[in-house]
C-alpha positions as CSV (number, residue, x, y, z in Angstrom):
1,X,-78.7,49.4,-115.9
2,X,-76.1,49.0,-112.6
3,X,-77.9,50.1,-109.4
4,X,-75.9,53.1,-107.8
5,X,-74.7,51.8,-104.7
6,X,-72.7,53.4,-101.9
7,X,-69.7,52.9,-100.9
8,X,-70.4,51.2,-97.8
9,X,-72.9,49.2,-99.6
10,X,-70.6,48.5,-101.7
11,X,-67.6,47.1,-98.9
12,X,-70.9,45.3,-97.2
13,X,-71.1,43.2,-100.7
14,X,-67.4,42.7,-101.5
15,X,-67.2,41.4,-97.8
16,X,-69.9,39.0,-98.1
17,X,-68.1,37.9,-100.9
18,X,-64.5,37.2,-98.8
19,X,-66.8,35.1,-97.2
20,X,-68.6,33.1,-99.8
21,X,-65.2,32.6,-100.8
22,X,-64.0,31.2,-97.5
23,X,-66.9,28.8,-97.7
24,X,-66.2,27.7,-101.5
25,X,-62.3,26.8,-100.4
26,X,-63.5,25.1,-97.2
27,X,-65.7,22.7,-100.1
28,X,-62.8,22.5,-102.3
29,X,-60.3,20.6,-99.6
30,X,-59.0,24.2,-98.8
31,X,-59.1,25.9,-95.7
32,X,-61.6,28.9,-94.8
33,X,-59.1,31.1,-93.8
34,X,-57.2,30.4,-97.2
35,X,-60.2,31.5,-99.1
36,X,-60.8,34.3,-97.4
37,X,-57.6,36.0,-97.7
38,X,-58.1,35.1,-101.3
39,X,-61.0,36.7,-101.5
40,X,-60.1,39.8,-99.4
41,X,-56.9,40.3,-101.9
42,X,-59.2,39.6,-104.6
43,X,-62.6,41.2,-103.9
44,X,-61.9,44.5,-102.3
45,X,-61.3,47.7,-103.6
46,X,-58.1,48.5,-101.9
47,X,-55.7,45.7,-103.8
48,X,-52.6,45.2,-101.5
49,X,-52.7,44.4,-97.2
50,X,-49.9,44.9,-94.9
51,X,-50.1,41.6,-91.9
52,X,-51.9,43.7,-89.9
53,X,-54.8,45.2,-91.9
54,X,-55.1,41.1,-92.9
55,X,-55.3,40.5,-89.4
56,X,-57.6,43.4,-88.4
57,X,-60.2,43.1,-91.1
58,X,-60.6,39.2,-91.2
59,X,-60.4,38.9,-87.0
60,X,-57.8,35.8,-87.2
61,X,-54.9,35.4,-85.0
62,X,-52.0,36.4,-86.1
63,X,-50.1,33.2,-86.4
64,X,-52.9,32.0,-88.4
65,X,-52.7,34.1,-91.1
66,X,-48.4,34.0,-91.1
67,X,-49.3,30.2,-91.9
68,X,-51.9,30.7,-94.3
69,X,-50.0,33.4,-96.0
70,X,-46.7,31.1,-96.4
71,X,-48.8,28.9,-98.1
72,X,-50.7,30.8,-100.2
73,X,-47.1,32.1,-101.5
74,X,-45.6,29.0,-101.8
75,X,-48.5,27.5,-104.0
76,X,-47.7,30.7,-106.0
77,X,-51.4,32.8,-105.4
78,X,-50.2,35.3,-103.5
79,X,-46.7,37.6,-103.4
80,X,-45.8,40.9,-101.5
81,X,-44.2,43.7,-102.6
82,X,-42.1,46.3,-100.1
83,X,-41.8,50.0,-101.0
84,X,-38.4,51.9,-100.1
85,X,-38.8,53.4,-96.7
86,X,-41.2,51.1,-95.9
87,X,-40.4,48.1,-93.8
88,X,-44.0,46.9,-94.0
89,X,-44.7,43.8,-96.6
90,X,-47.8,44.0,-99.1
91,X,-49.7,41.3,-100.3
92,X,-51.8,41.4,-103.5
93,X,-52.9,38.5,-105.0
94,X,-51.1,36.7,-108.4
95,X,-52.2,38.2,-111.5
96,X,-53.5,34.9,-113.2
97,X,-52.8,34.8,-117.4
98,X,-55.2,32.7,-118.9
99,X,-51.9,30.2,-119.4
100,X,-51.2,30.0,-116.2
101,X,-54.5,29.2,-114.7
102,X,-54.8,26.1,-117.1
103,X,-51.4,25.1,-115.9
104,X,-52.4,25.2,-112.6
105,X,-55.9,23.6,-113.0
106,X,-53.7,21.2,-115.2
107,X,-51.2,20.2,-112.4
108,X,-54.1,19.9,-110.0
109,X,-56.1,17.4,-112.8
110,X,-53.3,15.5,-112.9
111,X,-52.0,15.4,-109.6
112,X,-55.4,13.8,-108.5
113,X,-55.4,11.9,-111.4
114,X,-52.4,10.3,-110.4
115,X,-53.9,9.3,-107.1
116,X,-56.5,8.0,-108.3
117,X,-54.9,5.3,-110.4
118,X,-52.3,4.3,-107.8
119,X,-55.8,4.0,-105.5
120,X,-57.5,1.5,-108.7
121,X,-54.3,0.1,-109.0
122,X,-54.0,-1.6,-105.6
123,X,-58.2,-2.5,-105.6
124,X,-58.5,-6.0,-105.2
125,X,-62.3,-6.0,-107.1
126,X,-62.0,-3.7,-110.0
127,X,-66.1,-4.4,-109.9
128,X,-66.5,-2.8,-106.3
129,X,-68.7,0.1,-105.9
130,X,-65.6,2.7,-105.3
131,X,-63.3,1.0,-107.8
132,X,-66.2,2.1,-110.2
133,X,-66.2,5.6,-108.4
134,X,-62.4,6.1,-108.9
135,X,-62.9,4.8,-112.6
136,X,-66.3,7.2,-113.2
137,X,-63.3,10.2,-111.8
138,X,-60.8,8.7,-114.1
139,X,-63.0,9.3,-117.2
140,X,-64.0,12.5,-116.1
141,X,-60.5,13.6,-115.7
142,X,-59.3,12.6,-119.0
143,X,-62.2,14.5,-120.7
144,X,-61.0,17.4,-118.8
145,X,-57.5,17.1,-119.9
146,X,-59.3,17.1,-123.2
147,X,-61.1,20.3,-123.1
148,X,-58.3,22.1,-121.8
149,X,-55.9,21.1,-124.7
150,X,-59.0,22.3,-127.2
151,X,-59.3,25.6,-125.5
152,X,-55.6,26.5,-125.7
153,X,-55.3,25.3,-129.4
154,X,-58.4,27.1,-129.8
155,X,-57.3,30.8,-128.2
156,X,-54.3,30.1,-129.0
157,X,-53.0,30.3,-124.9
158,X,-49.4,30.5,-125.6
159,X,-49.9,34.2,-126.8
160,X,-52.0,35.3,-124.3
């Protein structure tokens, strides 16, 4: 059985999570700041932010989030929406089909994959302690190419 919470409880715990997720971006080569609005769009209650109420409720300046935002949009995580009337833009975070995480998670696999052969290719001693890193990655990449091609034959992706 759920604990009742209240609701300011409740905006205490969803904003420790914006944060957690700030911190889990900042580990994953992306910036804190990135994460965060992530998690803000994500996380919280209310599920679209004009600029401002970004800039207000994380406490960033103002052309920090204008970058952060472009990018998030441009790596396809975030859009806006405008409402007649309004000249204000919204942003709400991309609905993510289980197909189009994968792809994403795909392009990422292989993107780094990618690197990391160019990076073997040009190691003079294949035998060297990173040459054996990059091809210990290598491996684990290709099984995870693997699993993701079993788990959309599997649940059928296309469909969902």
């Amino acid at each position: 059985m759920q604990d009742i919470i209240t609701d300011k409880e409740r905006e205490e715990k969803q904003g420790e999570l914006v944060e957690i997720m700030g911190r889990i971006s900042c580990r994953g080569g992306g910036t804190a700041l990135a994460g965060r609005i992530l998690g803000l769009l994500s996380f919280l209650d209310q599920e679209e932010f004009t600029f401002e109420e970004i800039v207000d409720r994380l406490k960033i300046s103002k052309s920090s989030v204008s970058t952060t935002l472009n990018h998030l949009m441009e790596s396809d995580k975030i859009e806006y929406i405008t409402y007649p009337g309004d000249r204000k833009r919204y942003f709400r975070i991309k609905v993510n089909t289980p197909k189009t995480f994968i792809q994403s998670l795909r392009k990422y696999i292989e993107r780094f994959e990618k690197v990391n052969r160019a990076a073997l290719d040009l190691k003079k001693d294949r035998n060297s302690r990173s040459a054996k890193n990059i091809q210990a990655m290598l491996k684990s990449l290709t099984f995870w190419k693997a699993q993701m091609d079993e788990y959309e034959k599997e649940f059928n992706i296309d469909e969902l």
